[in-house]
C-alpha positions in Angstrom: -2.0 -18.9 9.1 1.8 -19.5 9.0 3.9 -18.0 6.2 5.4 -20.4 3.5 8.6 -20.8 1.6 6.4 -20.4 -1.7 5.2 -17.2 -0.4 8.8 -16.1 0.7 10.1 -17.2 -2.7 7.2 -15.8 -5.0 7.7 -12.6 -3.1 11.9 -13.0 -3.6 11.2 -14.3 -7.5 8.5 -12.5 -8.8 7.8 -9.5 -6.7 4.8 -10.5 -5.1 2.4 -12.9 -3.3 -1.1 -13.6 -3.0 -2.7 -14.3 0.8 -6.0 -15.4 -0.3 -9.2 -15.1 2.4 -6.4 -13.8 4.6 -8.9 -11.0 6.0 -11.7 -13.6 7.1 -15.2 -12.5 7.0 -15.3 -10.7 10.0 -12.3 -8.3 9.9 -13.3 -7.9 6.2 -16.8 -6.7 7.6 -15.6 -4.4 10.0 -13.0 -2.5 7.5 -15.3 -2.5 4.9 -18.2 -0.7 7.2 -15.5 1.9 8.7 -14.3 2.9 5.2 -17.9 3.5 4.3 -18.6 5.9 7.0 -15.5 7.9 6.8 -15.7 8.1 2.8 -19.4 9.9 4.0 -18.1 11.7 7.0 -15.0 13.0 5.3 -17.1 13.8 1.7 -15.1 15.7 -0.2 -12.4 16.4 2.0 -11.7 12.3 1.6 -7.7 11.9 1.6 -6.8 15.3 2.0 -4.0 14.6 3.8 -2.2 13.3 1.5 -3.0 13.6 -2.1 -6.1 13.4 -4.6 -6.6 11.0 -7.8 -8.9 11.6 -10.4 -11.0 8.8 -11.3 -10.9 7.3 -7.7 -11.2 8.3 -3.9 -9.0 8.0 -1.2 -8.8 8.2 2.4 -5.9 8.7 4.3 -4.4 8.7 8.1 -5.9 5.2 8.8 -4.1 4.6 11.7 -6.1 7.5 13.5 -9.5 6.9 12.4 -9.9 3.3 13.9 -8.8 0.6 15.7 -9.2 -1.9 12.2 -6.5 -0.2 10.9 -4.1 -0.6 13.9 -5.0 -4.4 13.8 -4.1 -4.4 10.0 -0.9 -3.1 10.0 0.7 -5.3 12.6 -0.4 -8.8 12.0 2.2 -10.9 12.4 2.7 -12.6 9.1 2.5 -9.7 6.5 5.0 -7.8 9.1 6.9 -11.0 8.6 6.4 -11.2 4.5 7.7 -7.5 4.5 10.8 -8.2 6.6 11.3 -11.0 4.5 12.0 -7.9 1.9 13.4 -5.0 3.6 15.1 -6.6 6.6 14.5 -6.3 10.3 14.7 -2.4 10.1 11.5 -0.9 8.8 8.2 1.7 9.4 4.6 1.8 8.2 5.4 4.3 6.1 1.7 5.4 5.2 -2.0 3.7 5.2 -4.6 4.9 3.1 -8.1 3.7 1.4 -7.8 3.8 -2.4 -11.4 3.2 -4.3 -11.3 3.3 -7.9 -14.4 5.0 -9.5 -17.0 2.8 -11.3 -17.2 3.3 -15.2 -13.8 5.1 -15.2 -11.2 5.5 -16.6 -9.0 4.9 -13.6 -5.6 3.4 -15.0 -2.1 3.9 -13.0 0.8 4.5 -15.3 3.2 1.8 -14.4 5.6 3.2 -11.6 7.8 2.6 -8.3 6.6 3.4 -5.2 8.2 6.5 -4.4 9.9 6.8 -7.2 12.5 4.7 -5.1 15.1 2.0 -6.7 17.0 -0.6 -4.1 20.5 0.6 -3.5 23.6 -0.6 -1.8 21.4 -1.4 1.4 19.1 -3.2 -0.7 15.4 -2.8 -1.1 13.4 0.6 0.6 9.9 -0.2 0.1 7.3 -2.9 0.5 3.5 -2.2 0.0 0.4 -4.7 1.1 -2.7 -4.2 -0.5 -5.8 -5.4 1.3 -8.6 -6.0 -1.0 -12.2 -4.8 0.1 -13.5 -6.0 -2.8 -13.4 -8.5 -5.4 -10.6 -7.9 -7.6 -11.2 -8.7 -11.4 -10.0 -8.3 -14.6 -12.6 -5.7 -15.4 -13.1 -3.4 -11.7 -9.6 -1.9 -11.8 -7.2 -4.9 -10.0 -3.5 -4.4 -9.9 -1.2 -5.2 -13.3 2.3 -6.0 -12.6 5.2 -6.9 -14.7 6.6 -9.9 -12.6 10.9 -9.6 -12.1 11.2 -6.0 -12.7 11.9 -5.1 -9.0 15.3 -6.7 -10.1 16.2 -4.6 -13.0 17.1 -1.3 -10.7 15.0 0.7 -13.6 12.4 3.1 -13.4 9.2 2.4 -16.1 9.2 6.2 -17.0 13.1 5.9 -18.1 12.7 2.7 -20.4 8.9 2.5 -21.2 7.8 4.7 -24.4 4.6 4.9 -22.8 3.9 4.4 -19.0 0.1 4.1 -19.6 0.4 1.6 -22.1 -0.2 -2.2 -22.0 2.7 -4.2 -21.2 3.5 -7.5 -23.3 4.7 -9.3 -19.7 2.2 -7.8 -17.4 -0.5 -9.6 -15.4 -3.4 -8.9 -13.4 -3.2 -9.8 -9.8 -7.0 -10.7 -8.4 -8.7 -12.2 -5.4 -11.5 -12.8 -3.8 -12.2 -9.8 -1.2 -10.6 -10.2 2.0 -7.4 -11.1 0.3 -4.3 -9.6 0.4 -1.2 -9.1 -1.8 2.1 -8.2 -0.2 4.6 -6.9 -2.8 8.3 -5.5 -3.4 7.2 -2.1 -4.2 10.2 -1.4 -6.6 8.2 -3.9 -8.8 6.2 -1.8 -11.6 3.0 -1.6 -10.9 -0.3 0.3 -11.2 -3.9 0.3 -10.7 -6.1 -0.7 -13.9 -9.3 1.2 -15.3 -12.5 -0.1 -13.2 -15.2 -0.8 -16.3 -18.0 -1.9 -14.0 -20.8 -0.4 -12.3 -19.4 -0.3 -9.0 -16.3 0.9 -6.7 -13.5 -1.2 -5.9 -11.9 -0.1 -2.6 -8.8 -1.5 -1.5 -6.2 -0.7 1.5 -2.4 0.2 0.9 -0.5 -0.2 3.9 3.0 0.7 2.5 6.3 0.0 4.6 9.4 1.6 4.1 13.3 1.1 5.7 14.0 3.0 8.9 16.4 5.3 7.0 14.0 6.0 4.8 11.9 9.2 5.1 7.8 7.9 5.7 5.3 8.8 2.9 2.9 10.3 5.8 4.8 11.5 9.0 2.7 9.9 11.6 4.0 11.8 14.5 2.5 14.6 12.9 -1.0 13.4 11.7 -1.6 11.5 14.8 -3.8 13.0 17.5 -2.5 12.5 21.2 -4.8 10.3 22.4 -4.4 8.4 19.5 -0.7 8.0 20.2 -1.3 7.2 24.0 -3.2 4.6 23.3 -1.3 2.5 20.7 1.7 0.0 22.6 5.0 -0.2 22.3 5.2 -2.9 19.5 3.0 -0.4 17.4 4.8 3.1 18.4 8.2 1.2 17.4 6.4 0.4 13.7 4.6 3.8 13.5 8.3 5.6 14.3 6.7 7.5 16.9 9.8 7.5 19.0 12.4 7.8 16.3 14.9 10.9 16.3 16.0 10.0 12.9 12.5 9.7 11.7 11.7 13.0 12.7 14.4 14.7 11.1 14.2 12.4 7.6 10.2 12.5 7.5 9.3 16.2 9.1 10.9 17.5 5.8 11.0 14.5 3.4 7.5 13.2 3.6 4.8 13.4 0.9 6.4 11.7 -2.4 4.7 9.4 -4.2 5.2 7.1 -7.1 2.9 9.2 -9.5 0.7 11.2 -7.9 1.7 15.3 -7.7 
């Protein structure tokens, strides 16, 4: 598929935009069976890397645990929908699983990703979220307050109540296999899934060069897992970035929300 100027200006305008069927059925397949067996191999060590959520189960350090997740992370046009917000300059900055407990009470507060706002370079972060389900209005799909990447606000400074429903906010669904690329300075936050079943999703989250990485992938990656990725992919990963090194080997590990 080729990127379009309505995605480029829904992306600009409101914050985000929707790829829908963007997976096809046959990459969908594969990440969907490989999130599976590592959610069972890993058990209850799942995401320990990075951080734990109650109410939902993650994984994280994708790019080591399968060749999916390399694919994922540089296709072409959501590397060019997240240029398209952060300029030429930018890093994976982490890639986890995210799977929001059935019958839970799962919901985000509204926040930025980070806890970042765009300064005088402009924006820092830009997050894709691949869904491995259906996303619905009842199974814990994204809510978003369309614009607010442009008001250079935090939700927890001018909301009363983070958690709270928002009079402007909408849910963002899709079919699974779709994926939504957004401005990650847009408030956002995961709702409460009220069916039966998980809904698993993937975050691949991009950040500027200058910016310290979420995960610090020279670190997590095994060797052979760095000898075997190309150049195109070490350049994304920042695996042979001096000034990655020293911003991410003591900067890495904030998030949005979690703690």
């Amino acid at each position: 598929m080729m990127v379009t100027d309505t995605q480029r200006r829904e992306l600009a305008d409101t914050g985000y935009t929707v790829l829908e069927d963007y997976m096809g059925q046959a990459m969908l397949d594969r990440m969907r069976a490989r999130v599976d067996q590592l959610f069972a191999e890993e058990g209850e060590s799942a995401g320990s890397e990075f951080r734990r959520e109650e109410n939902a189960r993650r994984l994280a350090n994708l790019v080591d645990k399968g060749e999916v997740f390399c694919e994922a992370i540089g296709r072409p046009e959501i590397l060019e929908l997240v240029e398209s917000v952060l300029g030429p300059e930018f890093k994976l900055s982490s890639l986890n699983v995210r799977s929001a407990n059935a019958d839970s009470s799962s919901l985000q507060p509204f926040h930025v990703d980070m806890g970042l706002l765009p300064d005088e370079k402009g924006y820092a972060v830009c997050n894709c979220v691949w869904m491995l389900d259906d996303f619905t209005p009842e199974n814990g799909s994204l809510r978003v307050i369309p614009g607010s990447h442009l008001w250079g606000r935090k939700p927890q400074d001018v909301l009363p109540d983070v958690y709270a429903t928002h009079p402007d906010e909408i849910l963002v669904t899709g079919r699974a296999g779709t994926v939504a690329v957004m401005n990650a300075h847009l408030w956002h936050g995961g709702t409460a899934n009220r069916t039966r079943r998980e809904r698993r999703a993937l975050h691949a989250f991009y950040c500027r060069r200058d910016i310290p990485q979420q995960q610090y992938q020279k670190r997590l990656l095994r060797r052979e897992t760095q000898a075997g990725l190309n150049g195109e992919l070490r350049r994304l990963l920042a695996l042979d970035d001096a000034l990655n090194d020293e911003l991410s080997a003591a900067g890495s590990g904030q998030s949005g929300f979690l703690r």
